[in-house]
C-alpha positions in Angstrom: 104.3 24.2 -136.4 103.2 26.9 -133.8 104.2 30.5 -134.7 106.9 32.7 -132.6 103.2 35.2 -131.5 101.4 31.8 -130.8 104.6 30.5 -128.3 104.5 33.8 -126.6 100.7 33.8 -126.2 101.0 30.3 -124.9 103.2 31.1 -122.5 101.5 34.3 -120.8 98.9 32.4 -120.6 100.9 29.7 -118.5 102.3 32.8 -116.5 99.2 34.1 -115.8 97.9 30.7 -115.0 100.9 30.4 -112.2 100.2 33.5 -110.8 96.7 33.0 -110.0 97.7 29.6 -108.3 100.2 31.5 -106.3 98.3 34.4 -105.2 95.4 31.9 -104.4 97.1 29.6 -102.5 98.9 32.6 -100.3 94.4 34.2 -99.8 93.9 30.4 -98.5 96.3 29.6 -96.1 96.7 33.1 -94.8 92.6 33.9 -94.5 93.0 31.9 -91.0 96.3 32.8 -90.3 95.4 35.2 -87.6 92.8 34.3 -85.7 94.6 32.3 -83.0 97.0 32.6 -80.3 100.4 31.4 -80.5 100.9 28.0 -79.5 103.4 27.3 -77.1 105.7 26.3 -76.8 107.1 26.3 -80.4 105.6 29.3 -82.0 106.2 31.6 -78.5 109.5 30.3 -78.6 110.4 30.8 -82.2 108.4 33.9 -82.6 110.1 35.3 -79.5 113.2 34.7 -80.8 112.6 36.8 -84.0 110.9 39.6 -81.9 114.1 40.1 -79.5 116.8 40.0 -83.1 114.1 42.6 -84.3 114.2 45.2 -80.9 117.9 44.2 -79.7 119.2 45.0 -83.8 121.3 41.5 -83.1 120.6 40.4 -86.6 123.4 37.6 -86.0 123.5 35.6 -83.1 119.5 34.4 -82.3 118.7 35.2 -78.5 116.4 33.4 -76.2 115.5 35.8 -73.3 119.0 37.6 -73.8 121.2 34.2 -74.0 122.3 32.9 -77.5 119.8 30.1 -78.4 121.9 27.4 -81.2 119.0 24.9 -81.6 118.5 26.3 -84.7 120.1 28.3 -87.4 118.4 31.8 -88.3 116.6 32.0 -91.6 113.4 31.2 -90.0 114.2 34.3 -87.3 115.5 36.5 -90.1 112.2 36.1 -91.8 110.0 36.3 -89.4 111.7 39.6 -87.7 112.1 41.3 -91.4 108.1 40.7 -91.1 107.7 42.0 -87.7 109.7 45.0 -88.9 107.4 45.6 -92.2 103.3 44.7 -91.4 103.8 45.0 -87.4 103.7 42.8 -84.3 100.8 40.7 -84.9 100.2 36.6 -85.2 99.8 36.7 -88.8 102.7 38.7 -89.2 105.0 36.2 -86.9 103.7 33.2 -89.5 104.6 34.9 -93.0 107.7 32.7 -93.0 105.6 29.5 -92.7 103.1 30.8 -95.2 105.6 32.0 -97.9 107.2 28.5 -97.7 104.1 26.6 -98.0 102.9 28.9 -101.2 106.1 28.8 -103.2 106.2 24.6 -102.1 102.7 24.6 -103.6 103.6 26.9 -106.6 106.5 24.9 -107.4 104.8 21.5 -107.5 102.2 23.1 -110.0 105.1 24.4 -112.5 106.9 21.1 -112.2 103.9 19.1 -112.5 102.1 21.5 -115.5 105.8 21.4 -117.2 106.4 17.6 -117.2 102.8 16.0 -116.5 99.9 18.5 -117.6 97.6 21.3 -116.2 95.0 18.5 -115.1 97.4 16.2 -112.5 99.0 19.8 -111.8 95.6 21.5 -110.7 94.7 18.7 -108.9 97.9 17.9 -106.8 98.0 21.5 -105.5 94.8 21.2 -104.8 95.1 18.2 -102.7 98.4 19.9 -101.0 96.4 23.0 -99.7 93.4 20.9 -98.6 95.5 18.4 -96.5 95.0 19.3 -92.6 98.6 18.7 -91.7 99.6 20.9 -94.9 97.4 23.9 -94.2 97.7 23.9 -90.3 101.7 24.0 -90.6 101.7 26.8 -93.4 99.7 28.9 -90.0 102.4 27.3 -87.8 105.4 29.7 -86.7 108.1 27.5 -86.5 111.1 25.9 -88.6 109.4 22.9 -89.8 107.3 24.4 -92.9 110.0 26.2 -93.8 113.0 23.8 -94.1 110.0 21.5 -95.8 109.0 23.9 -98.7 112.9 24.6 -99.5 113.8 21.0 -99.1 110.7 20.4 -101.5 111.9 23.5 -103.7 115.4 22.0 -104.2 114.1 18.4 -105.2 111.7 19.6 -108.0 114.9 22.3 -109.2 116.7 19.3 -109.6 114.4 17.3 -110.9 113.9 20.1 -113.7 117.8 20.1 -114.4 118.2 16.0 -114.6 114.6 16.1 -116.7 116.3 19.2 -118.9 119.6 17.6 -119.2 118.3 14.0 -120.8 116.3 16.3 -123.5 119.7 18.6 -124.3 117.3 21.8 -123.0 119.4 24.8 -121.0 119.2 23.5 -117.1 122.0 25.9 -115.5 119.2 28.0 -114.0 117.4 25.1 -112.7 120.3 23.4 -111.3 121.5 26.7 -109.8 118.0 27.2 -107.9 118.7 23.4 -106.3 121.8 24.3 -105.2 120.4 27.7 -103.7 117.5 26.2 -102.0 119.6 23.8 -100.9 121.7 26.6 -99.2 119.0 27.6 -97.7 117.5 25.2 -96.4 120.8 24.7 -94.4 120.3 28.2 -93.2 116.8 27.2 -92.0 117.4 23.7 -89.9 121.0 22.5 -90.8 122.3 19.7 -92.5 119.1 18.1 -93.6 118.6 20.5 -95.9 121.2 19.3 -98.4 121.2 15.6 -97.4 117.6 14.9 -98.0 117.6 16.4 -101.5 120.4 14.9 -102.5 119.7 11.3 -101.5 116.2 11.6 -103.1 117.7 12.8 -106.6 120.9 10.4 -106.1 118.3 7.7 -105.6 116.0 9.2 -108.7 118.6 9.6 -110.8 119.8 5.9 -110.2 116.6 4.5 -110.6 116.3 6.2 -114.3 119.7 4.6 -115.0 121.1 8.0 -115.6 123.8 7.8 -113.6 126.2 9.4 -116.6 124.6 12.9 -116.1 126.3 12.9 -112.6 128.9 14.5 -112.8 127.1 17.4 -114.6 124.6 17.1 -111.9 127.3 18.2 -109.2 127.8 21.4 -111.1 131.1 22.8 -109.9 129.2 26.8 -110.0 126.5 25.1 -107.8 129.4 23.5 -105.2 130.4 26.5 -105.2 127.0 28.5 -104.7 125.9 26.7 -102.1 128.5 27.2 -99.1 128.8 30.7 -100.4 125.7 30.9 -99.1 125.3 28.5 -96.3 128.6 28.8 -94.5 129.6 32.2 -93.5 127.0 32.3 -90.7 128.0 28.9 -89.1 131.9 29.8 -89.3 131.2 33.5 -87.9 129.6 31.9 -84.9 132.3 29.4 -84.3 134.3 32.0 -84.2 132.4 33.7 -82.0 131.5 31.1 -79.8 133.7 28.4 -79.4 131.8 25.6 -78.7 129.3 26.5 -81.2 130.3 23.5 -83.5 130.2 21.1 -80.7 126.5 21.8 -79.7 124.9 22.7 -83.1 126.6 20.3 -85.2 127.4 17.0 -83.2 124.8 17.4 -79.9 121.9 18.6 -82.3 122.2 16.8 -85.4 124.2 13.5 -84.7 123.5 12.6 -80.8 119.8 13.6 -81.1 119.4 11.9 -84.2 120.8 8.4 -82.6 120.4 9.0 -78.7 117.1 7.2 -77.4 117.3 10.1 -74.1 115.3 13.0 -75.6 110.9 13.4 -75.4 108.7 11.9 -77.6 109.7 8.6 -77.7 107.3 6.7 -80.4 107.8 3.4 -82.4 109.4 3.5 -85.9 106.0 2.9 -87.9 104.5 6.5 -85.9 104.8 8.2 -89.4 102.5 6.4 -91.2 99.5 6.6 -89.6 100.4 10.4 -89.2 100.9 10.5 -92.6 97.2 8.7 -93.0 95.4 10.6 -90.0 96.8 14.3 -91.1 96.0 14.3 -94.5 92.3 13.3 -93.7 90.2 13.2 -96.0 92.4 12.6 -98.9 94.5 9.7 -97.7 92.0 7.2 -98.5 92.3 7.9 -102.5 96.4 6.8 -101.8 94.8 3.0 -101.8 94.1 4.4 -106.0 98.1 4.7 -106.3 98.7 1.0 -105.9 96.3 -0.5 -108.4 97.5 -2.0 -111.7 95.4 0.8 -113.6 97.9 3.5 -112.4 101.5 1.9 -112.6 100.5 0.9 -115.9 99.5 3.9 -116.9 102.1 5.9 -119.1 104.9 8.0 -117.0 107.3 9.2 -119.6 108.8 12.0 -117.4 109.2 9.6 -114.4 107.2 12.0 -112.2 105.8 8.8 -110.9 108.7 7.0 -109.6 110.5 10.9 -108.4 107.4 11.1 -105.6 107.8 7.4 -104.7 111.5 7.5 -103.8 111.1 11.4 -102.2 107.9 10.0 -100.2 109.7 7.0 -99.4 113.4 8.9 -98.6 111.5 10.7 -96.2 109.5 8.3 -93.9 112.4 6.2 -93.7 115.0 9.1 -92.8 112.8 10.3 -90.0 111.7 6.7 -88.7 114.9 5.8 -88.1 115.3 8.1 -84.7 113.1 7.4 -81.5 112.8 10.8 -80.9 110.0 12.2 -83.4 107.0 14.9 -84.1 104.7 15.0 -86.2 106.0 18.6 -88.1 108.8 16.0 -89.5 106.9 14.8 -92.1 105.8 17.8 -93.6 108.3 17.3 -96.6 106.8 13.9 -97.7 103.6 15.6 -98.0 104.0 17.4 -101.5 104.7 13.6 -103.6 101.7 12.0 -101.2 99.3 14.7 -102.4 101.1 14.6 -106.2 100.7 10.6 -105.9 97.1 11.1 -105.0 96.7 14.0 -107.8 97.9 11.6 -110.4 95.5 9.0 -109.8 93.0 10.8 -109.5 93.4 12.3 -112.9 93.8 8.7 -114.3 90.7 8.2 -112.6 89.3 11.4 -114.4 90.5 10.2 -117.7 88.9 6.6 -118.0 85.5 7.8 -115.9 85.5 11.4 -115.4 81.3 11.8 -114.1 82.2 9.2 -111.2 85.7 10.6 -110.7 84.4 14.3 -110.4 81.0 13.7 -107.5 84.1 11.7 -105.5 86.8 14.5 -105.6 84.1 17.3 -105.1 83.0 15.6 -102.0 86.2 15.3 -100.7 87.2 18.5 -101.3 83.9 19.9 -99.9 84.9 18.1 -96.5 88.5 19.0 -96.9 87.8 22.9 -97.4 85.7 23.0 -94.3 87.5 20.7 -92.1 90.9 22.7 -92.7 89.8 26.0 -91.1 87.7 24.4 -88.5 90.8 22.6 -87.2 92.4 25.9 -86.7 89.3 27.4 -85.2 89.0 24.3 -83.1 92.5 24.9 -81.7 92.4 28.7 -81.2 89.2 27.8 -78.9 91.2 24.7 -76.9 94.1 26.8 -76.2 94.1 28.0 -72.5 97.7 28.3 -71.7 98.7 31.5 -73.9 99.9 34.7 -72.4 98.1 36.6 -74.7 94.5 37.3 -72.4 96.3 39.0 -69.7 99.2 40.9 -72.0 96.9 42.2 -73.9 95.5 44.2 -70.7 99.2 44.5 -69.8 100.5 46.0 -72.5 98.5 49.3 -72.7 100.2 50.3 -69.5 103.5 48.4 -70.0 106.7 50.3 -70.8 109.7 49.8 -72.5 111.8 50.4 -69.6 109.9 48.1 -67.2 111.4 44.9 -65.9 109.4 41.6 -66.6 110.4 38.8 -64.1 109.0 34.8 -64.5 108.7 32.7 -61.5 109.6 29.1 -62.0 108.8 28.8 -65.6 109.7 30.6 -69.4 106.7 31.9 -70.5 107.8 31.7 -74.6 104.8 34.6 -76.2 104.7 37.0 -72.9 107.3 39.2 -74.3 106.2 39.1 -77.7 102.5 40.1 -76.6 103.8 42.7 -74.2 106.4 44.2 -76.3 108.9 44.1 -73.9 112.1 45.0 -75.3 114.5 44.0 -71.9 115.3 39.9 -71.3 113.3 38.2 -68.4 114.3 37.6 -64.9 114.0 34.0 -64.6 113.5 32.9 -60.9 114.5 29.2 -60.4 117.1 26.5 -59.0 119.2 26.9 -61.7 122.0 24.5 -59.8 119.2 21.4 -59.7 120.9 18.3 -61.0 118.2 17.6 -63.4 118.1 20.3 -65.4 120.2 19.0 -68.2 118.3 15.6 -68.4 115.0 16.7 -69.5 114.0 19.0 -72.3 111.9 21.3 -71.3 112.6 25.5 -70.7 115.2 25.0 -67.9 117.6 22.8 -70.0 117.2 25.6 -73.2 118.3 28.6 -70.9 121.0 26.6 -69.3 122.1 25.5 -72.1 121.9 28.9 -73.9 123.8 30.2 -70.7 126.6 28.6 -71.6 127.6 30.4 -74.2 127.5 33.8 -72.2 128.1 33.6 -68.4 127.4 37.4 -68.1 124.1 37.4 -69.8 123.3 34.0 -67.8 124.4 35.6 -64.7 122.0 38.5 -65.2 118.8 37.1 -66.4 118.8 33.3 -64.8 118.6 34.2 -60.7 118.2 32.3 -57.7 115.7 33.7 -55.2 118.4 35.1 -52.9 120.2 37.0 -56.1 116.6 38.3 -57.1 116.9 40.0 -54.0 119.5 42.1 -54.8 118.0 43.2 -58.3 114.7 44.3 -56.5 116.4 46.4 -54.2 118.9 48.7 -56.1 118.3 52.4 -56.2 117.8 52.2 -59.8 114.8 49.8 -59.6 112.1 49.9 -62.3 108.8 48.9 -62.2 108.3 44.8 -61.8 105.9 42.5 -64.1 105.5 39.5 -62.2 104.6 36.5 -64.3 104.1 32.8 -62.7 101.6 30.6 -61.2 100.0 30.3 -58.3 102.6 28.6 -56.3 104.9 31.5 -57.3 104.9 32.2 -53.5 106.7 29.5 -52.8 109.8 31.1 -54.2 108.6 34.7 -53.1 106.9 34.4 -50.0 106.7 38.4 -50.3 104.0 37.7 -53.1 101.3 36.8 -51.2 100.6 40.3 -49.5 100.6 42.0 -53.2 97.4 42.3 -55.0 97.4 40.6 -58.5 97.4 42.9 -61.5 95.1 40.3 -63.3 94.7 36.4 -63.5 94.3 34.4 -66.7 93.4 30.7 -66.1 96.6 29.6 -64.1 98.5 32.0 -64.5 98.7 35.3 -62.1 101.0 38.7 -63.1 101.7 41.3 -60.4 102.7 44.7 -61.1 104.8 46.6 -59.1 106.0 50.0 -58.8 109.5 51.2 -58.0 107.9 52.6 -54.2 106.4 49.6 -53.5 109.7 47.1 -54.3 111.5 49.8 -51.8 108.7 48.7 -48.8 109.1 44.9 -49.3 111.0 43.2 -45.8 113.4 42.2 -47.7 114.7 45.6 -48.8 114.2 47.6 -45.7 117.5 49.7 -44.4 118.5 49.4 -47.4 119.6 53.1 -49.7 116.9 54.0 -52.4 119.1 56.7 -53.6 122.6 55.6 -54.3 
């Protein structure tokens, strides 16, 4: 019988233990973190999002280029702009959401695993997690998809903690109340998915155990009420502010996208497994270990097993099932698929243990280095980021100056200029198209919506450009656009370029030169 000084000894050790996972994991995938552009368009866009709540002090309704932006809802722009605010306005600071998802994902799978399976399979399966390409690139990635993955990952493995606590009579109120609360949140950081995914998987779990009598206990009245305490109040304030908001958030984003066949990325239902196979390179081949007779025979008391089977397989299926998919999807079947892996590998470990260990620290030697070279490998491919030329920009750029885009949304410009005004956008904002394609046009006309002034002042036709350019109160002009920009501003071929980067070109132009352009001569420069 173990002494009360020999439990608590036992248990700072397993503290300590989980604290040196945690901080590791976080010096891991952060040590690359910064050493690339953003990508666009996702990160630009999300990161610009973040940057304008953080310098307009709109901490409610997100804002792309100055128009309310409802793809989303906002934790992922509430982290990243409380970031922004505290370590400054740099790439690694515009990722920390990504990366504190991805390190408490990866610190919860240890506890859970080291709780109910031992410190060997644990180890190991966060070990496997961290090393995976797809795992480590997204944790760098600034957008939703890491994040809505580690809480949706979070509130399984709570749950799974309550259900496992509850069949041994242990206290589970705590661990029920963090599902719930993760749950919450991951509502708050993609929408419904973040509730209906973690439920079906311990619904289905729960089912499979024949434990179907802990149910009721399982929908904890407390935690029904927890979680639209938390998840509701910023989805009912923007109904009421906007009223459409329900229509476009709620039944265009999550039902019709979800079942419509007329969005991008098109891609046959099986497109997840070969993702799945490719991305977690080179781990994915051990998977083939999960299917032999050694390791479903093998002694599963906790059910750990058959939990990352049904989450894997909840997963893939859910997000087969649309045409429209990307690869960032996945990311919450990746915790079980490296867990499966861990756990037969440590089977492995325990019948051979000298073969087992020259096999997984070869594949781990290739995995350590092929995860940062992927990401050093993409920083050096990326030719399309504003962040050249800005970066020249911005020492001479001003908070009061006017930035202006010709024909496209360039998502990181403002970010890596600091501009603190929305964009002039120069197009044919009355083409026909527009709505049928997603692309920039469709998410600024669709943001418009919302706010007919705001659209009215940033989305401009060449003819009402003309009378921005030419009021008595004009500022100095950032042009930003390709080469063709002259099509749409004939006037831009006798102005020397401020700088070129690739194909892109930006102009600069001062209040005294806007008053000599053709366009606004006779016209009053002083009121």
């Amino acid at each position: 019988m173990s002494t009360p000084g020999a439990r608590l000894f036992a248990r700072l050790v397993d503290t300590r233990s989980a604290l040196l996972v945690i901080v590791a994991t976080a010096v891991w995938l952060a040590a690359t973190a910064g050493v690339r552009p953003l990508m666009l368009p996702d990160e630009g866009r999300y990161v610009g999002i973040a940057w304008e709540m953080l310098t307009s002090g709109d901490w409610l309704v997100p804002r792309l280029d100055g128009l309310p932006f409802f793809h989303k809802p906002p934790l992922f722009y509430w982290l990243t702009s409380l970031s922004l605010g505290l370590f400054g306005s740099h790439q690694l600071a515009a990722r920390m959401a990504s990366l504190l998802a991805a390190t408490l994902a990866a610190g919860g799978m240890y506890l859970f695993a080291r709780r109910y399976r031992g410190s060997q399979v644990a180890t190991i399966a966060v070990v496997v997690l961290l090393t995976q390409p797809i795992f480590y690139a997204a944790a760098q990635f600034a957008n939703l998809d890491m994040l809505v993955a580690g809480l949706i990952s979070l509130a399984i493995l709570s749950g799974a903690d309550a259900l496992l606590r509850l069949e041994k009579g242990s206290p589970y109120h705590a661990a029920l109340a963090r599902a719930y609360g993760f749950a919450a949140l991951g509502i708050l950081a993609k929408g419904l998915i973040g509730i209906v995914l973690p439920a079906g998987v311990l619904l289905l779990w729960l089912l499979w155990r024949r434990s179907w009598r802990f149910l009721p206990t399982m929908l904890w009245p407390s935690g029904c009420l927890l979680l639209p305490l938390i998840a509701l109040p910023w989805f009912f304030w923007m109904q009421h502010l906007y009223p459409g908001f329900f229509d476009y958030f709620v039944v265009y984003h999550h039902f019709q996208r979800f079942s419509e066949t007329g969005f991008n990325n098109q891609v046959a239902f099986w497109f997840y497994i070969p993702v799945i196979l490719l991305c977690a390179l080179p781990w994915s081949p051990w998977f083939a270990r999960v299917f032999t007779k050694t390791c479903w025979t093998d002694k599963d008391a906790s059910g750990l097993r058959s939990l990352m089977a049904i989450w894997l397989g909840v997963i893939v299926v859910f997000f087969s099932l649309p045409s429209s998919k990307l690869v960032g999807y996945i990311l919450p079947a990746i915790p079980p698929f490296a867990y499966l892996i861990a756990e037969s590998l440590s089977i492995w470990f325990d019948r051979n243990r000298a073969q087992a260990q020259r096999w997984y620290a070869g594949t781990l030697a290739v995995a350590v280095v092929a995860c940062p070279a992927l990401v050093v490998g993409v920083a050096l491919a990326d030719k399309v980021s504003a962040k050249p030329l800005a970066a020249t920009a911005a020492v001479i750029f001003e908070p009061q100056d006017q930035l202006l885009m010709v024909d496209e949304y360039q998502y990181d410009l403002p970010f890596y200029l600091q501009s603190r005004r929305p964009a002039w956008v120069v197009s044919d904002w009355n083409n026909p198209e527009i709505p049928r394609r997603d692309n920039w046009r469709k998410e600024l006309a669709d943001a418009g919506k919302f706010e007919s002034a705001s659209r009215q002042a940033v989305l401009l036709s060449s003819a009402q450009l003309g009378e921005q350019l030419c009021r008595p109160d004009a500022r100095v002009l950032w042009i930003w656009g390709r080469a063709q920009a002259t099509a749409f501003l004939p006037w831009l071929t006798e102005q020397p370029p401020f700088g070129t980067s690739g194909k892109h070109v930006l102009w600069r132009l001062t209040p005294e030169t806007l008053s000599r352009l053709p366009l606004c001569s006779g016209k009053p420069r002083n009121g």
